[in-house]
Every structure is written in C-alpha cells, then in structure tokens.
C-alpha positions as CSV (number, residue, x, y, z in Angstrom):
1,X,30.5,3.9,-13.7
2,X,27.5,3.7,-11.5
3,X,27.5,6.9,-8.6
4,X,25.6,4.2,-6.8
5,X,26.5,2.6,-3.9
6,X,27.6,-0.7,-4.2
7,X,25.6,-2.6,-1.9
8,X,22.8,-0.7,-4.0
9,X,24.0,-1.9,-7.5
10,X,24.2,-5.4,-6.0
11,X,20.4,-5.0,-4.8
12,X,19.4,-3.6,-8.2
13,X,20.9,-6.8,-9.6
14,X,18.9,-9.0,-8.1
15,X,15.6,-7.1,-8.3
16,X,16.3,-6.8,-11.8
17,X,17.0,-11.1,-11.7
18,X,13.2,-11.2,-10.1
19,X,11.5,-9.1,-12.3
20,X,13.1,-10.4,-15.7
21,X,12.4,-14.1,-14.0
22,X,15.9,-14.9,-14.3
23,X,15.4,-15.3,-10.8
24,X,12.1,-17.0,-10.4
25,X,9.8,-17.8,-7.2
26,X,10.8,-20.4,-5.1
27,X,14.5,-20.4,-7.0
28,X,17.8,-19.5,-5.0
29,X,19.9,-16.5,-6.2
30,X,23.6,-16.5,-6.3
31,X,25.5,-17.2,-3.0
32,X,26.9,-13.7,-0.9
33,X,30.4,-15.5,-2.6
34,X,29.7,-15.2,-6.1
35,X,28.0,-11.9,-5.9
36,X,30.5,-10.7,-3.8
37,X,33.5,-12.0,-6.7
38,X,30.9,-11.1,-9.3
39,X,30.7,-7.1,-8.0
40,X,34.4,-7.4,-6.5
41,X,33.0,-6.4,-2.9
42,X,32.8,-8.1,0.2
43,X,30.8,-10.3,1.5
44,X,29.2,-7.7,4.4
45,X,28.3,-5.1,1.5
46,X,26.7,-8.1,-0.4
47,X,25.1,-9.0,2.6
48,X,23.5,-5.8,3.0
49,X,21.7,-5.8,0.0
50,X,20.8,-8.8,0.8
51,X,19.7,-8.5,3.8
52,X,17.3,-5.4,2.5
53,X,15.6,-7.2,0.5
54,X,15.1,-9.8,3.0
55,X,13.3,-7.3,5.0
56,X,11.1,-5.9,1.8
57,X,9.7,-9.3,1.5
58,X,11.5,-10.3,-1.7
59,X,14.0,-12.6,-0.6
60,X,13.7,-15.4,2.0
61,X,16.3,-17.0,3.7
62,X,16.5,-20.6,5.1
63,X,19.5,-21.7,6.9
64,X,21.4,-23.7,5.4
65,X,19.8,-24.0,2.5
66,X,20.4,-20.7,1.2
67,X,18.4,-17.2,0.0
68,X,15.3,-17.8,-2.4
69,X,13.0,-15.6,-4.4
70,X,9.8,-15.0,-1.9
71,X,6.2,-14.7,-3.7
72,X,6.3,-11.4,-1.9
73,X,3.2,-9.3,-1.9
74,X,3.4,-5.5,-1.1
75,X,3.2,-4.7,2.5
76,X,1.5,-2.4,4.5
77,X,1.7,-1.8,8.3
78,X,-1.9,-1.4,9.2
79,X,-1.4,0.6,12.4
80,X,0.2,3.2,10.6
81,X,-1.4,5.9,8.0
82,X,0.5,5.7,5.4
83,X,0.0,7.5,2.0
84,X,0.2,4.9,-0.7
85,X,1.7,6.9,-3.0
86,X,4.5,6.9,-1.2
87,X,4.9,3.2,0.1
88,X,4.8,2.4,-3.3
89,X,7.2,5.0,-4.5
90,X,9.3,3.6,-1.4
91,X,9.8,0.5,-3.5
92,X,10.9,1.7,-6.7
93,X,7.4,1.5,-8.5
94,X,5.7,4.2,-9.9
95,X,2.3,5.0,-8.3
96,X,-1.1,6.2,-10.5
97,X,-4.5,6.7,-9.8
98,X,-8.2,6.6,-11.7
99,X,-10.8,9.0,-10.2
100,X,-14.0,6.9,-10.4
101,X,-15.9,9.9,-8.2
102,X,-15.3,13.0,-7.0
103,X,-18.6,13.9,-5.5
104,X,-21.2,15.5,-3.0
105,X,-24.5,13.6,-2.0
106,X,-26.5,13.2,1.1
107,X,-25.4,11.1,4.0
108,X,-27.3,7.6,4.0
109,X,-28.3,6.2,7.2
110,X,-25.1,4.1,6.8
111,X,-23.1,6.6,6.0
112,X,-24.3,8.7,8.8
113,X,-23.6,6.1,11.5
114,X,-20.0,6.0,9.7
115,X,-19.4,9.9,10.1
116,X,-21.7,10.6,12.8
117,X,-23.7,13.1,11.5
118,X,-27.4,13.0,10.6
119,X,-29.0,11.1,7.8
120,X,-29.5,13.2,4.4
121,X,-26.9,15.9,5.3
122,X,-24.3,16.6,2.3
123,X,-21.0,14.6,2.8
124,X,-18.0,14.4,0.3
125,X,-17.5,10.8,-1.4
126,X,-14.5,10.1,-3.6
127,X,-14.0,6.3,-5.2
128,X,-10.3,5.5,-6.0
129,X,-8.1,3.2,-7.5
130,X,-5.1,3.0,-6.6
131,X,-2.6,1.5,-9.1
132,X,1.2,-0.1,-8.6
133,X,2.6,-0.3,-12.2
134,X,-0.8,-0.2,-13.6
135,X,-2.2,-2.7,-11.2
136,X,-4.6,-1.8,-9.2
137,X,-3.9,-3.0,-5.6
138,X,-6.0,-0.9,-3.7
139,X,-9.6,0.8,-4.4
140,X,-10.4,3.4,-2.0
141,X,-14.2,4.2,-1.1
142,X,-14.0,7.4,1.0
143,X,-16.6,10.1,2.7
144,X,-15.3,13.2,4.2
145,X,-17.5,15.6,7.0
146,X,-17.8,18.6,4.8
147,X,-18.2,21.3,7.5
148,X,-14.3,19.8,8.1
149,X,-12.6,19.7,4.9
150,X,-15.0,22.3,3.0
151,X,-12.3,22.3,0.1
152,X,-11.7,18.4,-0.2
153,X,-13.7,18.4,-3.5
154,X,-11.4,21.1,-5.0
155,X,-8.2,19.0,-5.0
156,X,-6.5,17.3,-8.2
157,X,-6.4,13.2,-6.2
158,X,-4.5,12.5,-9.2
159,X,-1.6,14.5,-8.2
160,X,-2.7,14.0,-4.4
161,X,-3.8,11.7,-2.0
162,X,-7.3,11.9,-0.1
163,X,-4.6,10.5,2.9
164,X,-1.7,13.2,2.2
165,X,-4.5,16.4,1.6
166,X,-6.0,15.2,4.6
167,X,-3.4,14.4,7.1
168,X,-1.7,18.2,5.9
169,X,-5.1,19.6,7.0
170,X,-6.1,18.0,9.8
171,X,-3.3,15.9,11.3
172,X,-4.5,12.7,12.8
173,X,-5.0,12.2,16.5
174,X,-6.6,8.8,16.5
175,X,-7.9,6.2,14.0
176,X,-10.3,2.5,14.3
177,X,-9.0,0.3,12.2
178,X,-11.2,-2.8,11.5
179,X,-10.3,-5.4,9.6
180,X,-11.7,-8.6,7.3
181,X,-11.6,-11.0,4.4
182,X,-14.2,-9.9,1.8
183,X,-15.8,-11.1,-1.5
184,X,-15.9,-7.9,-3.6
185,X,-18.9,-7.0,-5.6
186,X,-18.6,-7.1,-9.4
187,X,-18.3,-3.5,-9.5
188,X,-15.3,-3.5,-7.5
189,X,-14.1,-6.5,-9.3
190,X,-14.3,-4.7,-12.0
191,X,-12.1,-1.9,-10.7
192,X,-10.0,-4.0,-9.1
193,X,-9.3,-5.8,-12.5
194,X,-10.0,-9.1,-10.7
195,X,-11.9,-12.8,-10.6
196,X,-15.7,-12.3,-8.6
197,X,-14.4,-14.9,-6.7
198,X,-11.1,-13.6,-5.4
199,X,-11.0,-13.1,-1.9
200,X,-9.6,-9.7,-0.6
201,X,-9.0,-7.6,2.4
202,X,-10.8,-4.9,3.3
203,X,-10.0,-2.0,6.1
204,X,-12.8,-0.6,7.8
205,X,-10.6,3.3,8.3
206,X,-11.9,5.9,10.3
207,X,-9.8,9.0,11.4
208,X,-10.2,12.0,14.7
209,X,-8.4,15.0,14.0
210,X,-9.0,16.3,17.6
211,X,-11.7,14.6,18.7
212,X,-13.7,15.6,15.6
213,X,-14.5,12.9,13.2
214,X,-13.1,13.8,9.2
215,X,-13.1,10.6,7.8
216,X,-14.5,7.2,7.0
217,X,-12.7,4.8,4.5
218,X,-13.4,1.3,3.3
219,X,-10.0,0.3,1.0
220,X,-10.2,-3.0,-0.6
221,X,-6.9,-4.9,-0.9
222,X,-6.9,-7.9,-3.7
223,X,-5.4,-10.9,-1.7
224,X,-3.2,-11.9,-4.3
225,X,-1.5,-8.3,-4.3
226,X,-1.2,-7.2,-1.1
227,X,-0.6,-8.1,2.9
228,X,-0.7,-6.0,5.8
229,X,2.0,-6.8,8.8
230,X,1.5,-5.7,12.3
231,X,4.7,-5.3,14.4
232,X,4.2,-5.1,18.3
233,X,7.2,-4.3,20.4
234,X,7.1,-5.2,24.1
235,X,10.0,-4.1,26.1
C-alpha cells in the first residue's frame, strides 16, 4: 500500500492519465464521483487533488461542463528569481543542463552598456541550456562582473545554477526585468532544438546585489514550452 497521501495518489493518477494520453488535451477526466468511488475517498480529498492541478496549469475547469486536460505550458512567475532547477524539480520532472560555454572574454561595447563597465575589460560569459525531460525550454546567455564573482568560472553549472551560485553569493537586492517576443537565430534554434520560425520569449535579466551590478542575462523561452504569469495583489 502506497505511504502516500490519498489526495496525492489521486493526483498521480491523473498526471499519469495526461502523460500516457489516456487523458488527452481538450478531453474531460473522470468526475470528483467516480474518482472519489474509484479511490474510496471523498469527494473534498478528490477535490484537492483536483484542485492542485487546477492551479499547476494542467487541468481546467468550466462550470458546468466539467474538468478538462489544459495544453498547459510550464510556468514561471517573472517577478520572482527563481532557480529553474528547482521549478522544474517542483513539478515532478527531472531537470539537466548542457554547458555550451564556460568562458572569459573582453566586454563588447554591448556588453559593457549591459554591466556597466568599460568596453574590452574581461567579463565572465556562460551559454546554457536548460533542459525539462530532455527538452530544452530555456537557453540561458549570461555575463557576470568578474571583480564580483572572481570564482564564477570555477563552479560545476551542471550540478549548479549560474541563478542558485549567484543568489548564495551575492543575494539579490533589485532586478530589471524586460520582456519580448523574439525570432531566435539559428544558433539558438539549434540549441533550443526548435523551427527558425518559432516565436519565443525572451527576458532581458539584470540583477543589484547592493547597488553593485553582478549580472546581465538574456534567457530565451520557446513559446510552445513555456509561459510566464504575473500575479499582482492590491489590497
């Protein structure tokens, strides 16, 4: 017998029915009354699970009509900084990573503006892909102020983030986020294991530790793969 909780059994159930396609997109999953007899629970712990998944993006519920499979995307909140590894951890997957570069090299005049610093000073760069399950869903192009993080080239980003090293070294203070729908270059495409012509999001990421400037990211979502959410509470 499962040590699980029941309302987590239940939820396993269904993810299992959405990955194996015996619950496809668009298609309506078993009523809260037949899981419920199915799993011999009631109907609040079947609602639970339900109602989890809901809020994961999986499921979709209209009223009266019933719960269907969502063509859910993974999420991310953009206002937070959040290591990937873990959000995708967070929803059962396993997480892996390609080094594409691991590198020191002077600071173009872009880059510069991007850290302010001076043009043709040595900067860290990393390139990263970031898989979900062996998909990539997000390829991170980083540069780091070396006079800041003078060891950021010494870490293993296979078994670490660029986002958890950093954050554990220099917590972050303040961060510009800015964000829009891009055409990747065939490079990245070819990273990305994706069509030239699909459109993605990109995040423009810089981040203060205070008030100095550590970091500047560009991560490029593949639109098919990923969303980002924004929640805003008033009061």
């Amino acid at each position: 017998m499962s040590s699980k909780p029941r309302f987590q059994q239940v939820k396993d159930f269904i993810v299992s029915g959405i990955e194996s396609q015996r619950y496809v997109v668009g298609g309506r999953i078993p009523t809260e009354m037949q899981l419920a007899q199915q799993f011999q629970v009631s109907r609040m712990t079947v609602h639970k699970a339900i109602r989890d998944l809901v809020n994961e993006g999986r499921l979709v519920r209209y009223q009266g009509q019933g719960t269907f499979v969502n063509d859910a995307k993974p999420t991310s909140s953009f206002q937070d900084i959040r290591n990937i590894a873990e959000e995708i951890k967070a929803r059962g997957h396993e997480y892996s990573a390609r080094i594409v570069k691991q590198e020191q090299l002077r600071a173009s005049s872009n880059v510069a503006v991007q850290l302010g610093i001076k043009t043709g000073v040595p900067v860290f760069h990393t390139l990263i892909v970031h898989l979900e399950d062996g998909v990539p869903v997000q390829l991170e192009d980083r540069y780091i102020n070396p006079l800041l993080a003078p060891e950021y080239l010494d870490q293993d980003f296979s078994v670490v983030t660029p986002n958890q090293y950093l954050t554990s070294v220099y917590p972050v203070s303040d961060v510009e986020h800015i964000i829009e729908a891009v055409l990747a270059d065939p490079d990245q495409c070819k990273l990305l294991e994706i069509n030239i012509n699909e459109p993605c999001l990109r995040i423009y990421r810089r981040t203060w530790s205070r008030q100095q400037l550590v970091s500047s990211a560009h991560l490029t979502y593949p639109g098919s793969r990923y969303r980002l959410q924004s929640d805003s509470h008033f009061s």
